[in-house]
N, C-alpha and C positions, 0 to 999 in steps of 0.2 A: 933870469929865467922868464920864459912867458910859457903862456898853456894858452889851448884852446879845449874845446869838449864838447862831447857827444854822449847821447844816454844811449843810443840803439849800436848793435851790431855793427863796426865798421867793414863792409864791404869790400872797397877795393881804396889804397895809398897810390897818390900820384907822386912817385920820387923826384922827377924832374919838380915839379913843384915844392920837394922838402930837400932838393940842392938850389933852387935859387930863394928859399927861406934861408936855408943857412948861410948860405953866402952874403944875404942882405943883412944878416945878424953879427958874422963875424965868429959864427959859433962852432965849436969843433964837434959835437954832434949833436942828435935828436931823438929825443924819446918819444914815443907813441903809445899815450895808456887811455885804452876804452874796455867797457865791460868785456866786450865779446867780438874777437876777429872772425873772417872767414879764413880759408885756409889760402885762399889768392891773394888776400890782402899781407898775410907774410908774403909771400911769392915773391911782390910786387916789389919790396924792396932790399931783396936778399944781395949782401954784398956792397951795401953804402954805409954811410956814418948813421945808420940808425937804430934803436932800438924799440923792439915791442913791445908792453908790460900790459897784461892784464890787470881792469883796476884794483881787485881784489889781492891779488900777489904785490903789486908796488905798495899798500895799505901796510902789508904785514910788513912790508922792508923797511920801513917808512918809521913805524912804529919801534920794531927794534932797534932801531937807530937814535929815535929822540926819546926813547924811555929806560 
């Protein structure tokens, strides 16, 4: 697993940039969890190996899961 992170709104996802991450990793997909999307920034990768999670939704999953 690796993370990266941001505290502001993410604005807009370069996908070509999160298929040759993935490919550099060997990883079969990607998750993308920040406070707050814009609505281009889904757009941007509708239809690849990845997923969105707002931080507060992945918290709660997170949570059920290790308690």
């Amino acid at each position: 697993m690796d993370a990266k992170s941001t505290t502001k709104k993410l604005i807009q996802i370069n996908p070509e940039r999160l298929k040759q991450y993935i490919a550099k990793t060997h990883a079969k997909y990607c998750i993308v969890i920040t406070p707050e999307y814009s609505r281009g920034a889904i757009q941007d990768i509708q239809g690849g190996k990845y997923c969105c999670f707002n931080f507060f939704f992945f918290i709660r999953v997170y949570k059920s899961v290790n308690y």
